[in-house]
DSSP file (Angstrom, degrees, kcal/mol; ACC not computed):
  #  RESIDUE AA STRUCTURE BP1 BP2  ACC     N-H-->O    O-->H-N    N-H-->O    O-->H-N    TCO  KAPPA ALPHA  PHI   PSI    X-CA   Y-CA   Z-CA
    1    1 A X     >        0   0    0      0, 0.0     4,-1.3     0, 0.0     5,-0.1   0.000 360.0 360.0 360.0 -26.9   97.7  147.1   79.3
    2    2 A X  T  4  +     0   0    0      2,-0.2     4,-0.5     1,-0.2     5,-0.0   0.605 360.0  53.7-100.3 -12.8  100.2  146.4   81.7
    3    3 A X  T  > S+     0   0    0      2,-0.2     4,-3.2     3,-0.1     3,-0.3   0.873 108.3  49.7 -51.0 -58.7   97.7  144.0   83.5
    4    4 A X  H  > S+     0   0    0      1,-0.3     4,-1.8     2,-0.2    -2,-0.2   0.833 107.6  55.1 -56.1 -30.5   97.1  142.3   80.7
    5    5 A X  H  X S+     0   0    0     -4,-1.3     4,-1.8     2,-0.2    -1,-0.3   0.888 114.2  40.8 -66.6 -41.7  101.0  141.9   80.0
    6    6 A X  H  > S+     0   0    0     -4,-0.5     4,-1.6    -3,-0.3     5,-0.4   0.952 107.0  59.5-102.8 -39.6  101.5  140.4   83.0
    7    7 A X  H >X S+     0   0    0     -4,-3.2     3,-1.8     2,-0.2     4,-1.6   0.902 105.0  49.7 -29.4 -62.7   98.6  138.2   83.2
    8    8 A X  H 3X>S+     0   0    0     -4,-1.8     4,-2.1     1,-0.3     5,-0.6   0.966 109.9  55.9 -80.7 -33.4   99.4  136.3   80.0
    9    9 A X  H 3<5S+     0   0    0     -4,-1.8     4,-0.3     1,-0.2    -1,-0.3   0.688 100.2  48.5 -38.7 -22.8  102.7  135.9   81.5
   10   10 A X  H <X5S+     0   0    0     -3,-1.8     4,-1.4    -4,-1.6    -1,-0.2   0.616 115.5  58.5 -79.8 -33.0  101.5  134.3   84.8
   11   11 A X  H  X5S+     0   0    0     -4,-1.6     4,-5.2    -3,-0.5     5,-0.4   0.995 106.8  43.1 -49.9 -73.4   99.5  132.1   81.4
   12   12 A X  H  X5S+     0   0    0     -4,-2.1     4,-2.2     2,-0.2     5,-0.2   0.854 114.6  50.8 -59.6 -23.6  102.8  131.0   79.8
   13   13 A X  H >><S+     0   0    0     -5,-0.6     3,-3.1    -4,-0.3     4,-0.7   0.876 110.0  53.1 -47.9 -74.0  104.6  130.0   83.5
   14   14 A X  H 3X S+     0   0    0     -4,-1.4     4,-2.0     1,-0.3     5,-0.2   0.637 108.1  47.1  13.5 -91.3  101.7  128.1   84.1
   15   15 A X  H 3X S+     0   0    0     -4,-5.2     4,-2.2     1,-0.2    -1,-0.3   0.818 110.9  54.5 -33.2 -36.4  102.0  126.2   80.9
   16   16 A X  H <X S+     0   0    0     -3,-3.1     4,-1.7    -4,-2.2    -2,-0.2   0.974 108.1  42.7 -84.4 -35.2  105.6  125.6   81.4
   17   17 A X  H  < S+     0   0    0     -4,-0.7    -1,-0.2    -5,-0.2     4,-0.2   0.713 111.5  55.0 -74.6 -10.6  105.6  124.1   84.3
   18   18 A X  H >X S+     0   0    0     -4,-2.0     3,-2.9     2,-0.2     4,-2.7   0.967 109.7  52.3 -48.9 -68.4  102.6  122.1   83.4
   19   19 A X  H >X S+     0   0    0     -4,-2.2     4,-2.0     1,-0.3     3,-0.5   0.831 113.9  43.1 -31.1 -88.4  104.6  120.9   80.4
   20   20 A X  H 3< S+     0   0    0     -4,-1.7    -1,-0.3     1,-0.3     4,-0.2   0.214 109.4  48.4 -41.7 -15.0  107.2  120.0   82.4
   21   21 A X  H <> S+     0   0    0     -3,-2.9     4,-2.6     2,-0.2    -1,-0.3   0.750 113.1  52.2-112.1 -44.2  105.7  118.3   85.2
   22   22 A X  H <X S+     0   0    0     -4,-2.7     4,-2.3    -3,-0.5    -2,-0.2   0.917 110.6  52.0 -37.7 -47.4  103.4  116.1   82.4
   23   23 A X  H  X S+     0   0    0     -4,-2.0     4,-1.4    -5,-0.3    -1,-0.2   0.890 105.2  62.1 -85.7 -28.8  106.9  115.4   80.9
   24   24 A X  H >> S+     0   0    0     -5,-0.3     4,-3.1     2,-0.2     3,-1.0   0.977 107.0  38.9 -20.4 -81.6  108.0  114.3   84.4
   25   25 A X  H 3X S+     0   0    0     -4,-2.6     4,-0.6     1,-0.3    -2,-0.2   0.784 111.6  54.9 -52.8 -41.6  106.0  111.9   84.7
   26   26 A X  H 3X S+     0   0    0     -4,-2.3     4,-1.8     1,-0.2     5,-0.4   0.685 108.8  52.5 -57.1 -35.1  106.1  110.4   81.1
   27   27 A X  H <X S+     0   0    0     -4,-1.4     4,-1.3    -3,-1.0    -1,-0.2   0.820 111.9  43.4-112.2  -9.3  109.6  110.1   81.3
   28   28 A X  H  X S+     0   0    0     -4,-3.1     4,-1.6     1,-0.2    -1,-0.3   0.766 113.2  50.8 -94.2   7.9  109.6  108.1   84.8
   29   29 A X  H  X S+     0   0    0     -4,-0.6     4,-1.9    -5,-0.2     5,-0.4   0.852 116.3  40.6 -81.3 -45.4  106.8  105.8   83.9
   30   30 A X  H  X S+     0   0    0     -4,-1.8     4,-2.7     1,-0.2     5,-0.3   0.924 114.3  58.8 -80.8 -33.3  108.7  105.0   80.4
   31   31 A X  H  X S+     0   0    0     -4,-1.3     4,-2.5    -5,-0.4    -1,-0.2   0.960 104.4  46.7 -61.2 -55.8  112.1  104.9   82.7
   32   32 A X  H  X S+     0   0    0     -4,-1.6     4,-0.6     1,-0.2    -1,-0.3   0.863 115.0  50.6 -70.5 -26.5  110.9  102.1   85.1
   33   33 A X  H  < S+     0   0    0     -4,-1.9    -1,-0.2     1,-0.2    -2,-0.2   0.765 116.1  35.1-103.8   9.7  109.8  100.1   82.2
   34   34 A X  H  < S+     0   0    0     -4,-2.7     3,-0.3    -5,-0.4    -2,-0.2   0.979 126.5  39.2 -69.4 -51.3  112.7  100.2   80.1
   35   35 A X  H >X S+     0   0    0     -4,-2.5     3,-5.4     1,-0.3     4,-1.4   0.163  74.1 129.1-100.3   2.7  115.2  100.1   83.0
   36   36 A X  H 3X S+     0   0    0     -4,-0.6     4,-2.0     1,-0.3    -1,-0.3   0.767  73.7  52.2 -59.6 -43.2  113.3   97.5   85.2
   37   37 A X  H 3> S+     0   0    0     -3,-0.3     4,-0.9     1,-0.2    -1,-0.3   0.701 104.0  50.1 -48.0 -29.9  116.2   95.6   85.5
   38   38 A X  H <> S+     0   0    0     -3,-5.4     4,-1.7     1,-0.2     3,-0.3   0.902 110.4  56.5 -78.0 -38.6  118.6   98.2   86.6
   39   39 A X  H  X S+     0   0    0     -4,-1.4     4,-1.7     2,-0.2    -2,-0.2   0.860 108.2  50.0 -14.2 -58.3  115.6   98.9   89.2
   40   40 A X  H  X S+     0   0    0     -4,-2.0     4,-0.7    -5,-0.2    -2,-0.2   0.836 107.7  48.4 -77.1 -18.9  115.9   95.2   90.4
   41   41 A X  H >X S+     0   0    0     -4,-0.9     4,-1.4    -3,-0.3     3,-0.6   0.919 107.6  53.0 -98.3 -24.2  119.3   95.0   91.0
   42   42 A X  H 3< S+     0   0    0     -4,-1.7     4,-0.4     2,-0.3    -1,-0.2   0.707 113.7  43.3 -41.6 -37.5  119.5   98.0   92.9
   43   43 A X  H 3< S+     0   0    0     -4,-1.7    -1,-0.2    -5,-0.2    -2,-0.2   0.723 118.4  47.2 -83.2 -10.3  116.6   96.7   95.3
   44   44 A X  H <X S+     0   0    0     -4,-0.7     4,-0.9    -3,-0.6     3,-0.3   0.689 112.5  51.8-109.8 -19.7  118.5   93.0   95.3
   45   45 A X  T  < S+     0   0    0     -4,-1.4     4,-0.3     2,-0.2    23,-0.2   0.527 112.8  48.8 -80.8 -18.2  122.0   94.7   96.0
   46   46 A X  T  4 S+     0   0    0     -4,-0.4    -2,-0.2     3,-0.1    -1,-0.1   0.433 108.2  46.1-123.3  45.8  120.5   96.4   98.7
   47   47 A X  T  > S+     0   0    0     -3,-0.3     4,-1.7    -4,-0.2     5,-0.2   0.504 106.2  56.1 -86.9 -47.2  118.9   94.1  100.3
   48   48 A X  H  X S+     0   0    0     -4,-0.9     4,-1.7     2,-0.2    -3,-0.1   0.815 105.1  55.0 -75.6 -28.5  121.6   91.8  100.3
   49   49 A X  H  > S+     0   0    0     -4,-0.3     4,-0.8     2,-0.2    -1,-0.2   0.862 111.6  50.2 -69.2 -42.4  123.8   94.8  102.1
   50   50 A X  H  >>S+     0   0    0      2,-0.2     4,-1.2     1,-0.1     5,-0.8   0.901 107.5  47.4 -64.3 -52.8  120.9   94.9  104.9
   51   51 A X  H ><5S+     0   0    0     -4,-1.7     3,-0.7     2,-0.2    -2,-0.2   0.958 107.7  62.2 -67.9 -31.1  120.7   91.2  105.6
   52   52 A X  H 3<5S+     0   0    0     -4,-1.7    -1,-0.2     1,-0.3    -2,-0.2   0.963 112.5  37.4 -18.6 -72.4  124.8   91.5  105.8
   53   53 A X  H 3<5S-     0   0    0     -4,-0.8    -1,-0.3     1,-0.1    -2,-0.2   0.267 108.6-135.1 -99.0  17.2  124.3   93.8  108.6
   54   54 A X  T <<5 -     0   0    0     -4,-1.2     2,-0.5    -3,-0.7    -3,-0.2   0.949  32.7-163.6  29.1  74.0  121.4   91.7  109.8
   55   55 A X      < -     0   0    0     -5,-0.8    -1,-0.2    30,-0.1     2,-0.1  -0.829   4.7-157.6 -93.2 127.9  119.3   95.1  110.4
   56   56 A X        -     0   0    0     -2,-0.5     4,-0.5     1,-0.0    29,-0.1  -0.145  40.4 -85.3 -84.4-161.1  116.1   94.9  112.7
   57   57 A X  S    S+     0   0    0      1,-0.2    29,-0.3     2,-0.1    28,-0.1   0.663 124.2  31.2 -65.2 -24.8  113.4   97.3  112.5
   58   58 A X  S    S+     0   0    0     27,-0.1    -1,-0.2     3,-0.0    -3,-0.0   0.551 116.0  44.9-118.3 -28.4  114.9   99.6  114.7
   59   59 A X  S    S+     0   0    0      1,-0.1     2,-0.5     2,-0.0    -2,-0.1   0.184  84.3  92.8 -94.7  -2.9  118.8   99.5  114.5
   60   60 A X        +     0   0    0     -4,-0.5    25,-0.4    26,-0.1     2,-0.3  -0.911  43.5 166.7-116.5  96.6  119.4   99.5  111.0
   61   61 A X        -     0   0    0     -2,-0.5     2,-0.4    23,-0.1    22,-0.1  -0.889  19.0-173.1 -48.6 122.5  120.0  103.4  109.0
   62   62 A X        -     0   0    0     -2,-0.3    20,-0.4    20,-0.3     2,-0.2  -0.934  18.6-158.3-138.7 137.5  121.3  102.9  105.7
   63   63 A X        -     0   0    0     -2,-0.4     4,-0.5     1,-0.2     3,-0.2  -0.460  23.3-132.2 -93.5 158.3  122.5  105.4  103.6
   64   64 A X  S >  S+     0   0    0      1,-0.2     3,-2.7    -2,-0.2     5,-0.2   0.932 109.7  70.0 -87.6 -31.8  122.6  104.5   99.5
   65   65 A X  T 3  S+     0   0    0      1,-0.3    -1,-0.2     3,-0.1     4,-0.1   0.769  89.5  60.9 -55.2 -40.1  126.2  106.1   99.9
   66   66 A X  T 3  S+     0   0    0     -3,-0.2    -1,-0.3     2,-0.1    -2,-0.2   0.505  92.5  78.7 -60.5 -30.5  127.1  103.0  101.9
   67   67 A X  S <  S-     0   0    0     -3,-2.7     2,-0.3    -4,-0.5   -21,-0.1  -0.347  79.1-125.9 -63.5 154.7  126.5  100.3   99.0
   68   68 A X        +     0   0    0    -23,-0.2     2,-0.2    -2,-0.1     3,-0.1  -0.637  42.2 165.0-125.1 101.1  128.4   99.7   96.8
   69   69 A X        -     0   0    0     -2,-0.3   -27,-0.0    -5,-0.2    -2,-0.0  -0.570  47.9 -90.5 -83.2 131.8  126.4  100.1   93.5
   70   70 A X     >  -     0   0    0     -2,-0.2     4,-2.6     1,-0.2     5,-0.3  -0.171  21.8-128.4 -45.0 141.4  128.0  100.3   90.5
   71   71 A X  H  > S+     0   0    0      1,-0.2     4,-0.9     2,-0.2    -1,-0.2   0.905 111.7  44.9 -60.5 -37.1  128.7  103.4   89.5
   72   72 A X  H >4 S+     0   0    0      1,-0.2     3,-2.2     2,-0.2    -1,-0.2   0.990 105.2  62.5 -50.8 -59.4  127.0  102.7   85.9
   73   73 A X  H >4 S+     0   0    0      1,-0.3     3,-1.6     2,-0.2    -2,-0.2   0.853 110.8  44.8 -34.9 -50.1  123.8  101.1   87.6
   74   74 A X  H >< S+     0   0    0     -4,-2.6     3,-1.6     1,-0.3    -1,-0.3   0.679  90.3  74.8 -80.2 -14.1  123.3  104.8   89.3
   75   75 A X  T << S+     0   0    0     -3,-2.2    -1,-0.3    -4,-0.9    -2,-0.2   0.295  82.0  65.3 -85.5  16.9  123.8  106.4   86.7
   76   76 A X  T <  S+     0   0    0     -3,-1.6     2,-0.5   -41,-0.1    -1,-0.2   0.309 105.5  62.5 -85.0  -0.9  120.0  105.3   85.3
   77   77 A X    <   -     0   0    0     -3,-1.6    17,-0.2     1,-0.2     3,-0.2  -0.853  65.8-153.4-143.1 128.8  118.7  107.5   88.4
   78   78 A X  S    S+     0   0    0     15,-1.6     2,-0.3    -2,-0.5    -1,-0.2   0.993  87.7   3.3 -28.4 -70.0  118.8  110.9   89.6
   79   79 A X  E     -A   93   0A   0     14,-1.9    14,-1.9    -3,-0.1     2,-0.3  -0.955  49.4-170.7-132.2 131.5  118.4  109.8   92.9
   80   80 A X  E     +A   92   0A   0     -2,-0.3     2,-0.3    12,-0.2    12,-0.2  -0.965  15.8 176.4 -99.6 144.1  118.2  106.9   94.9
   81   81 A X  E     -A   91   0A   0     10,-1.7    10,-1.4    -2,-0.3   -18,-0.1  -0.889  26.6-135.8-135.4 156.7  117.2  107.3   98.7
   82   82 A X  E     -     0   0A   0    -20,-0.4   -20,-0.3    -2,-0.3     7,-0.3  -0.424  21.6-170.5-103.4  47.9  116.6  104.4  101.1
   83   83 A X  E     -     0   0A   0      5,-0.1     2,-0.2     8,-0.1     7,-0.2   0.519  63.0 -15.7 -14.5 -30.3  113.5  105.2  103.1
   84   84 A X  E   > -A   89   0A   0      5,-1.3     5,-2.0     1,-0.1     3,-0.2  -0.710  62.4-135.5 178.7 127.4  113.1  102.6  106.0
   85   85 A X  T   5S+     0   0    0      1,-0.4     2,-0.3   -25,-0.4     3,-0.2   0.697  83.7  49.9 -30.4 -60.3  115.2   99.2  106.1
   86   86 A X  T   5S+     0   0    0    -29,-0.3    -1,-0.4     1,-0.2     2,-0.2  -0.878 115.0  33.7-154.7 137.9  112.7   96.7  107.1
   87   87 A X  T   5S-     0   0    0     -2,-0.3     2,-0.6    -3,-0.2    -1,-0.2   0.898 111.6-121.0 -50.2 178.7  110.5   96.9  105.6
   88   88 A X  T   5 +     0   0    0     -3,-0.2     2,-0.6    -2,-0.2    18,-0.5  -0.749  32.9 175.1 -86.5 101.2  112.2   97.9  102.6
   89   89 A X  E   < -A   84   0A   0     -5,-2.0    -5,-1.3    -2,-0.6     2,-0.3  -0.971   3.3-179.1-129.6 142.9  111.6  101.0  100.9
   90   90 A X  E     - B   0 104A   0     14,-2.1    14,-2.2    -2,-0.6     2,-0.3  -0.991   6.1-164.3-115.9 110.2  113.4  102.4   97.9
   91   91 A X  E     -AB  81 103A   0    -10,-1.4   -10,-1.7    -2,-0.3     2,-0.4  -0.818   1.1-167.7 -79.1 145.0  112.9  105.8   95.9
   92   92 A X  E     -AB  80 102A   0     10,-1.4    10,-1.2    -2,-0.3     2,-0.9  -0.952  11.7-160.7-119.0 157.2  114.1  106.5   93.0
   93   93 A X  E     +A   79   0A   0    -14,-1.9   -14,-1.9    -2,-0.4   -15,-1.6  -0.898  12.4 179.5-133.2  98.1  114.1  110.0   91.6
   94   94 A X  S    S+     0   0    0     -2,-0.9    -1,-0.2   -17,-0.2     2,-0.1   0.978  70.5  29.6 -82.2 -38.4  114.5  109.3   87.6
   95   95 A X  S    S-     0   0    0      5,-0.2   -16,-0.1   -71,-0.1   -17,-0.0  -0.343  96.0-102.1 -54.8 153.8  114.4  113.3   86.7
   96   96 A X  S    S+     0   0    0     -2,-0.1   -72,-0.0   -18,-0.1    -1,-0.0   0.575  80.9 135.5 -70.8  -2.9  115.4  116.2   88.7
   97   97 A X        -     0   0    0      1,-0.1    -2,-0.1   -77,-0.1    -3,-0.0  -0.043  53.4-152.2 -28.4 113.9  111.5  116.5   89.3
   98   98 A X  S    S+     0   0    0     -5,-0.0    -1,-0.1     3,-0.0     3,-0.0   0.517  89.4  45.7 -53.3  -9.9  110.5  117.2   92.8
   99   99 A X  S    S+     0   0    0     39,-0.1    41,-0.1     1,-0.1    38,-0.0   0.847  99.2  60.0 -89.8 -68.4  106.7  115.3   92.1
  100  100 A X        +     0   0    0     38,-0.1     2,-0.3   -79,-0.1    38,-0.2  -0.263  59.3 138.4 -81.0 142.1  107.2  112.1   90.3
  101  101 A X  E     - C   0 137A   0     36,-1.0    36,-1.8    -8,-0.1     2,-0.4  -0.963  45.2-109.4-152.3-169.4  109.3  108.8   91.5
  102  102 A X  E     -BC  92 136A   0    -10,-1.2   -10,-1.4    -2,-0.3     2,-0.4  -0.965  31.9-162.4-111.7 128.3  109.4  105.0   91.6
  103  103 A X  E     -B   91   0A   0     32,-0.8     2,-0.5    -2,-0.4   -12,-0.2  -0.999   8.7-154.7-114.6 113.2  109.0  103.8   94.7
  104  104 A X  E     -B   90   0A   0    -14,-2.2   -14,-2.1    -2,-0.4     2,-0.4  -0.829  11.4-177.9-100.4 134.7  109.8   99.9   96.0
  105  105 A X        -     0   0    0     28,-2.4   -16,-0.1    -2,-0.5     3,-0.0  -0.962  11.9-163.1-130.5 137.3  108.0   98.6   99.0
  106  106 A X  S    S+     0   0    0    -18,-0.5     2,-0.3    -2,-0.4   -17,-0.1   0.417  73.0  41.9-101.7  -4.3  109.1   95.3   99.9
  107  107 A X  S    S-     0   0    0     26,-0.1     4,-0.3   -19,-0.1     3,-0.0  -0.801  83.4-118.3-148.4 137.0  106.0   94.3  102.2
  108  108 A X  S >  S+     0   0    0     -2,-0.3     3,-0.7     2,-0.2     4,-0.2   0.809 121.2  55.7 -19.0 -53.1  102.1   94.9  101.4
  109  109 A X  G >> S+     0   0    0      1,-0.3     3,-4.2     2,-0.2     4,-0.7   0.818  84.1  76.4 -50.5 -44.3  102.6   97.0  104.7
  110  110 A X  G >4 S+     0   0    0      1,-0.3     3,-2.9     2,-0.2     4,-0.5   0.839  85.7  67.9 -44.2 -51.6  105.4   99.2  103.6
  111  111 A X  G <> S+     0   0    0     -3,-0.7     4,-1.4     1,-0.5    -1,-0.3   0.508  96.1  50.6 -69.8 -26.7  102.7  101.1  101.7
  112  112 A X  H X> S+     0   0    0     -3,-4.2     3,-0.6    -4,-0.2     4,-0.6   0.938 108.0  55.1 -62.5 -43.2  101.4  102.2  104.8
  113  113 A X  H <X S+     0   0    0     -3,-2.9     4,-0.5    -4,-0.7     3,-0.3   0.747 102.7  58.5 -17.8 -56.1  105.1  103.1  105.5
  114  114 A X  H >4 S+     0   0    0     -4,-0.5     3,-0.7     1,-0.2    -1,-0.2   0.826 106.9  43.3 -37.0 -63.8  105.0  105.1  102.4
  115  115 A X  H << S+     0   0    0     -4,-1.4     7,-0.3    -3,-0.6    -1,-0.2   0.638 105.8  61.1 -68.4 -16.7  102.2  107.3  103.5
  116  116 A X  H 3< S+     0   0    0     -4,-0.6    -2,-0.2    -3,-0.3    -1,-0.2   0.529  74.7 132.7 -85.3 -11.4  103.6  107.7  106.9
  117  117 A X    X<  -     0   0    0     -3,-0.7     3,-0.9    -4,-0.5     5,-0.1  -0.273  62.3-136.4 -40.5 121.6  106.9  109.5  105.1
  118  118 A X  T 3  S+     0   0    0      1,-0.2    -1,-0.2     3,-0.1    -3,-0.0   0.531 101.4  66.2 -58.4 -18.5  107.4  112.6  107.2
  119  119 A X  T 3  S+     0   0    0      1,-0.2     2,-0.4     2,-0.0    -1,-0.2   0.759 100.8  47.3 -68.9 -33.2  107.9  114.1  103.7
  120  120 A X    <   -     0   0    0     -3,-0.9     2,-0.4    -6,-0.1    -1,-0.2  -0.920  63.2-150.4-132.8 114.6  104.7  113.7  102.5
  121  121 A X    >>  -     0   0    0     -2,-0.4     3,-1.7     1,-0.1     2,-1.5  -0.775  26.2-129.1-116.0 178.6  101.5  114.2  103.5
  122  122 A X  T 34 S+     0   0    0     -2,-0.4    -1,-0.1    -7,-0.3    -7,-0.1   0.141 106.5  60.9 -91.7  55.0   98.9  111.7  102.1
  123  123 A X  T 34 S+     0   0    0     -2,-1.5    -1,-0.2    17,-0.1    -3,-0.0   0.465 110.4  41.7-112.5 -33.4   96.4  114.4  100.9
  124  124 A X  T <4 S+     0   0    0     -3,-1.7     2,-0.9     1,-0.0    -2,-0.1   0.539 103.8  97.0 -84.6  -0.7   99.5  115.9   98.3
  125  125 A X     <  -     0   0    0     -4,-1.2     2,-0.5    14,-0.2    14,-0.2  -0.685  53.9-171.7-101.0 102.0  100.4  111.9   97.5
  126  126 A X  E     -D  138   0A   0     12,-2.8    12,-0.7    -2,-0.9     2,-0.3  -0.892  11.1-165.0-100.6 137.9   99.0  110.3   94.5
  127  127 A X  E     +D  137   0A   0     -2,-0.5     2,-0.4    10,-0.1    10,-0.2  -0.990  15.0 174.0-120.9 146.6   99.7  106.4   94.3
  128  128 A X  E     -D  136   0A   0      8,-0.6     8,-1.7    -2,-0.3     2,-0.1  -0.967  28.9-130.0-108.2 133.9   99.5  104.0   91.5
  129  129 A X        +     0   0    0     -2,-0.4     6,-0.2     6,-0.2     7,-0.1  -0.636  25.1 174.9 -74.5 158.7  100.6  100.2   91.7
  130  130 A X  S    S-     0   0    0      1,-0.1     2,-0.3     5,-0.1    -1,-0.2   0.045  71.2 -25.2-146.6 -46.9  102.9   99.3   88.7
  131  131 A X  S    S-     0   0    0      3,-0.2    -1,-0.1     1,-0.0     0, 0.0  -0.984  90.2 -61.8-158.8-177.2  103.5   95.8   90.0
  132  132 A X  S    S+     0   0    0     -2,-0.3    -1,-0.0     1,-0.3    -3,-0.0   0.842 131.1   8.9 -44.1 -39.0  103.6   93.8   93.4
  133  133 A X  S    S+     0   0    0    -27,-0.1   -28,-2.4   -29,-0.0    -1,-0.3   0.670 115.6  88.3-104.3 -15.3  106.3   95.8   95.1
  134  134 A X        +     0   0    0    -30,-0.2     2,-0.2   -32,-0.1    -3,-0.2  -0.121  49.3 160.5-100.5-164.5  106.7   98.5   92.6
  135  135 A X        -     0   0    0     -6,-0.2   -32,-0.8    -5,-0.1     2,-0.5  -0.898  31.0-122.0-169.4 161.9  104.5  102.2   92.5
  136  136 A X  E     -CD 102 128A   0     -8,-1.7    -8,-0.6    -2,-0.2   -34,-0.2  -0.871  21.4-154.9-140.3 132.6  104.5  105.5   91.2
  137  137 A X  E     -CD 101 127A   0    -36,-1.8   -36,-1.0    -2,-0.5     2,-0.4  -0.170  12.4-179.4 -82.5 155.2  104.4  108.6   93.2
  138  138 A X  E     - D   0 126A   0    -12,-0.7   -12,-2.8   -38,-0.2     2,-0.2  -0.971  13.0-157.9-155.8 129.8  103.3  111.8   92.3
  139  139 A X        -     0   0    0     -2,-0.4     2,-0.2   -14,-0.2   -14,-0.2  -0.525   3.1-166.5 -91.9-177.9  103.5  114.7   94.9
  140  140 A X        +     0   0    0     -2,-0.2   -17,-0.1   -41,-0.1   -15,-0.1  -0.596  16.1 166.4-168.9 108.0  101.5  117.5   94.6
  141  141 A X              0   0    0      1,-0.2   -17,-0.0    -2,-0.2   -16,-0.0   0.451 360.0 360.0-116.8  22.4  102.5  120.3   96.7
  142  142 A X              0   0    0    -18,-0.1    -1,-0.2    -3,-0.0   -18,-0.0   0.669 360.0 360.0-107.5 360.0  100.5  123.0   95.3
């Protein structure tokens, strides 16, 4: 009996974090197209903060901390992280979800960038285009 007990318990985690990780996803797929704008101005505000500092490929770190985004704009997003400079790559983390984000690639190339993220390797990385720059990322590190 006390197998059994603990088995359907291992059931219902299972389920919840399914649930949750489904609901992940739904809710940053709905989020980039509701929000796209607040999306765009966040990638055209920083961009415009890199070509300030006229960052090469090599010279340029930039931290989101370093912008100055409105405080509202950020407040559509978990997270935002700056991934590589040139090219230009942007995460956005809408949930506190470790799997799902939005990802902006500024280049056809970044994407290779993308896969090359020390974070990520590209067996646990599902990608979908959403539009010419945009994607959505899906880890999967189980």
């Amino acid at each position: 009996m006390h197998n059994v007990i603990k088995y359907f318990g291992v059931l219902l985690l299972l389920s919840i974090v399914s649930c949750d990780y489904f609901n992940d996803r739904l809710h940053t797929l709905d989020s980039f197209k509701e929000r796209r704008n607040a999306y765009e101005t966040v990638v055209t505000n920083i961009r415009q903060y890199r070509d300030n500092l006229k960052c090469s490929r090599l010279s340029c770190e930039l931290e989101i901390e370093d912008i100055n985004i409105d405080k509202k704009l950020q407040s559509n997003f978990s997270g935002i992280r700056i991934v590589s400079s040139k090219p230009l790559i942007i995460e956005f983390n809408v949930t506190e979800s470790i799997y799902t984000y939005i990802w902006y690639a500024e280049t056809a190339d970044s994407v290779e960038y993308i896969f090359s993220d020390p974070e990520v390797a590209s067996d646990e990385l599902t990608v979908k285009k959403l539009d010419e720059h945009w994607f959505y990322m899906r880890r999967d590190w189980n």
